[in-house]
N, C-alpha and C positions, 0 to 999 in steps of 0.2 A: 498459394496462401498469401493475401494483402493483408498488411497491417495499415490501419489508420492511427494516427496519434494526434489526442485529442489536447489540446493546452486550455488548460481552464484560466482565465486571467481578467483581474481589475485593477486599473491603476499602476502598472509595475513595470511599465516601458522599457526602462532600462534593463531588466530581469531578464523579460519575455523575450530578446531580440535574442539573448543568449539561448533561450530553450526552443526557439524556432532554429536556430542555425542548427542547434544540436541533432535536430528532427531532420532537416533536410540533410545534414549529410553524412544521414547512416549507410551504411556499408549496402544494407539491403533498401532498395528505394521503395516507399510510402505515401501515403496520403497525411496528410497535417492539416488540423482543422484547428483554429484557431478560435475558441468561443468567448465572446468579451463579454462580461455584466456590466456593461454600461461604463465603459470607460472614459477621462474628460480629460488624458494628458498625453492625447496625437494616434493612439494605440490605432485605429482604423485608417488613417490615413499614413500611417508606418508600414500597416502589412499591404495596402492598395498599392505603396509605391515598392516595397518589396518584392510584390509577386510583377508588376510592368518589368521590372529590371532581371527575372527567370528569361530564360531561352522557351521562345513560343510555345513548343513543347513539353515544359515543363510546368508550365504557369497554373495549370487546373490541379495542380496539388497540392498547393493549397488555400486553404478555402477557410472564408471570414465569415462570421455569425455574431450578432451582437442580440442580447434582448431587446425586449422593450421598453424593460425600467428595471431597478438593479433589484436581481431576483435570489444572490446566494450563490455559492460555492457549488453545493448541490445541483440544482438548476443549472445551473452553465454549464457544468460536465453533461446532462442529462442532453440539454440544448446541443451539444457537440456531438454526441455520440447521433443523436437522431439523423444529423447528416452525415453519418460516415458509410461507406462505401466499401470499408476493410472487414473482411471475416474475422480479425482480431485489431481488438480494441487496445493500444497503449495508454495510460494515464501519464501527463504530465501535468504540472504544475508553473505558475511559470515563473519558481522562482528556483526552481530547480530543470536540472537538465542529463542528457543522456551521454554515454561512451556511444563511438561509432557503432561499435558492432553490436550492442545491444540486442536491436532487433535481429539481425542475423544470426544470432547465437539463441535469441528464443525462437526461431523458425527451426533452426535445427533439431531440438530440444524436444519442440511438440510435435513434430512430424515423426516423434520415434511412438509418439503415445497417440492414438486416435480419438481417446475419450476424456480426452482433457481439457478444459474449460477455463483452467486459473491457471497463470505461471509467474512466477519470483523469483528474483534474484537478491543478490545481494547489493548493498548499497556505499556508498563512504558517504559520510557526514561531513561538510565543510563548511568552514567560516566562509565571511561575504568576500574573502582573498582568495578562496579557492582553494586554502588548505586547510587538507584534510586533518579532523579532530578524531575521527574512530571511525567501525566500519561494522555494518549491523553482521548477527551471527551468521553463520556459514551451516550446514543441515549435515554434517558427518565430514566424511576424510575425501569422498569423490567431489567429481564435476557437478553433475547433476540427477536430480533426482525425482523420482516417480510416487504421487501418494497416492492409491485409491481415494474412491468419495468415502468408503465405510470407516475411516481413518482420519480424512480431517478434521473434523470437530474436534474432535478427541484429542487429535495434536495441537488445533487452535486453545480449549479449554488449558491444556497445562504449556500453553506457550513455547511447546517445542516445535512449533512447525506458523514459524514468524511471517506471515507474509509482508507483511513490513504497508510502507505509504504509497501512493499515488504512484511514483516516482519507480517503484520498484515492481509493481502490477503489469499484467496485460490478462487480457478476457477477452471470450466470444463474444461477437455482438449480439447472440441469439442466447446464451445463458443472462448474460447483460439484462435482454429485454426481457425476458422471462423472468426473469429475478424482479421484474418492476422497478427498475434503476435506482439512483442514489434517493433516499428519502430524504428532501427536502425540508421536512421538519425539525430535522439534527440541526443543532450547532456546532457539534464535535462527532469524530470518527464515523463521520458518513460514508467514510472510504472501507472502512472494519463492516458498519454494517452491512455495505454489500460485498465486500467478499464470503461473507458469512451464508447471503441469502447464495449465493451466485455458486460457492462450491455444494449447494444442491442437486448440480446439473449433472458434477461429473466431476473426474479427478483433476489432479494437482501435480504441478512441475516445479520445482526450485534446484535455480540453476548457484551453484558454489562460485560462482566469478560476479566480480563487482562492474555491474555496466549500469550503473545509476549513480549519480552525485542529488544528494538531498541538503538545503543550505539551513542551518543552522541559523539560525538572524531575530532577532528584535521584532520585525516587521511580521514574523513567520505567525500562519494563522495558531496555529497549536499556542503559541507565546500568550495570548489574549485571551482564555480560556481561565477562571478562575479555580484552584487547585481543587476546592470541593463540586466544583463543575464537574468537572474532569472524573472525578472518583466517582457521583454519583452515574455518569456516562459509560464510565467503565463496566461497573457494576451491571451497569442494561444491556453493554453488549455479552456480558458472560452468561447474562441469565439466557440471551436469546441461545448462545452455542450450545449450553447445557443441556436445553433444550432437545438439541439436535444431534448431539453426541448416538452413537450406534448405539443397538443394544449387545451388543458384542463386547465392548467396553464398558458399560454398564459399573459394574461390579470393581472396578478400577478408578474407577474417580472419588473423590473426595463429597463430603456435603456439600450442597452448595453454599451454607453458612460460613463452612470453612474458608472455602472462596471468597467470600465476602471480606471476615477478619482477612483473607492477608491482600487485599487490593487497597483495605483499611489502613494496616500495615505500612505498606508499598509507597502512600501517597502520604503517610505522615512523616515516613523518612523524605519523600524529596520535600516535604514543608522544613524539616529541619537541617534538611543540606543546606534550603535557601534561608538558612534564620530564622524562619518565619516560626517560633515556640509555639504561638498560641494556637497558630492554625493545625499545628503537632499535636500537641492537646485534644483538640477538637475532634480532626480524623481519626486518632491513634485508639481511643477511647478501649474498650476489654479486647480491643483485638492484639493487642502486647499480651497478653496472658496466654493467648495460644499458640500451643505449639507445633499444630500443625499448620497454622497459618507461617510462621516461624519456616518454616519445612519447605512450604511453598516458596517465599522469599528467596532460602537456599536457591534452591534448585532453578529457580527464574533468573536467580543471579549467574547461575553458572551456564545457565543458555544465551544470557546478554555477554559472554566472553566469549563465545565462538565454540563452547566447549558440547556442542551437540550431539548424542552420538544414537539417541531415538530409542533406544533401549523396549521405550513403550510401542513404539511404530514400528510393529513387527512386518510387518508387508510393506516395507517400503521397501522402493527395487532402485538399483542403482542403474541411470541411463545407459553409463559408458560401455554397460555388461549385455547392455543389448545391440550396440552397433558393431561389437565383436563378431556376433552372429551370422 
């Protein structure tokens, strides 16, 4: 099994030098494609002089792509994966970076599951120092764990089954391409949208250990996204999961009105974390009257503390009970 890891990057030199070293010196050795949207501050002539200074041997691993004029977040990842080489696809970023063993611990993970397509881990969240502010939710009390395809929607819809950012991702290159890669057209959660299309292919891995650092910052693309952006982007991606949800589950989900009020909900409380009243106003409108949007909130809140315990993900299987075997 080859993993390629893909760094999507513009402008971020200083960032990027840190999530190529991270790439190069995973535990389990890889391909690193470095895909630049047209960058103007040394970025191609940083990894040209990088890869002369590898040992002969090693130098074909990693590998430079630049557009041809600056095409998007989307696009560049799409552009990277097109030259990869690895039967699984890591997503990085490149202002974010990996723990060593990362990739060797997702090799391990999905070599227990043959049908698996999508695999997560968990993450820490850091300042531009490197320390850590929090650490995304964990999926129960093991290691790691196994979701059928008839299962994740259904976990994605009520947000117990997080696959979290770029950072925390890896995928088949042929569910990838099958799935029709990142949609370009997005401005936000390109990354959501195609895990959404991508766990069509097949099941789902989330590993309980933190081998991803995702950077917190100013600069960070999510930061530039206007709050009702964001809500109405949210809202497209639920509609597409709901969509897709089993019919097995069916009967277990909420409206999807309901859903709506509490993303409504959701996005007028962080307007009024940041001050922002009016924009509170705006978003929060008759979705404060419901209570099962209210309900939802709960219960979301108590999955962003790590307190996961799947209740509804009844077939989920725990890995570690299979290497007993």
């Amino acid at each position: 099994m080859k993993f390629s890891v893909v760094i999507a990057t513009y402008n971020r030199l200083n960032l990027l030098k840190r999530a190529i070293n991270s790439a190069l010196n995973q535990t389990l050795e890889c391909e690193v494609i470095v895909a630049d949207d047209c960058s103007s501050d040394g970025t191609f002539e940083y990894v040209e002089n990088f890869r002369k200074q590898l040992p002969t041997q090693q130098q074909q691993r990693l590998v430079y792509t630049c557009n041809s004029s600056n095409s998007g977040h989307a696009a560049t990842v799409n552009a990277g994966i097109a030259l990869a080489g690895g039967e699984w696809i890591k997503f990085l970023d490149d202002d974010d970076y990996l723990a060593p063993n990362c990739l060797e611990e997702m090799q391990e993970a999905i070599a227990l599951c043959e049908n698996a397509v999508i695999c997560s881990c968990v993450a820490a969240q850091v300042s531009e120092l490197e320390v850590e502010i929090r650490r995304t939710p964990t999926l129960g009390p093991g290691k790691a764990f196994y979701i059928p395809q008839a299962d994740i929607h259904f976990g994605m819809l009520l947000e117990r089954l997080p696959f979290g950012t770029p950072v925390q991702v890896a995928c088949t290159r042929e569910a990838f391409l099958k799935s029709g890669g990142w949609d370009i057209k997005l401005t936000g959660c390109d990354d959501i949208d195609s895990w959404i299309r991508i766990a069509q292919f097949g099941d789902a891995i989330f590993i309980n250990e933190c081998l991803a650092y995702r950077t917190i910052w100013s600069g960070g693309y999510d930061q530039k996204i206007f709050l009702k952006k964001r809500l109405s982007t949210n809202i497209s991606m639920k509609e597409k999961i709901y969509a897709l949800v089993d019919e097995q589950h069916r009967s277990q989900i909420p409206a999807f009105n309901d859903i709506k009020n509490y993303l409504k909900l959701h996005w007028a409380l962080v307007a009024l974390k940041q001050k922002k009243v009016k924009n509170f106003l705006k978003l929060a409108d008759t979705s404060v009257l419901s209570l099962t949007a209210w309900r939802l909130l709960l219960a979301s809140a108590i999955a962003r503390r790590g307190n996961l315990h799947n209740s509804n993900l009844r077939k989920i299987v725990l890995i570690e009970s299979a290497k007993k075997k």
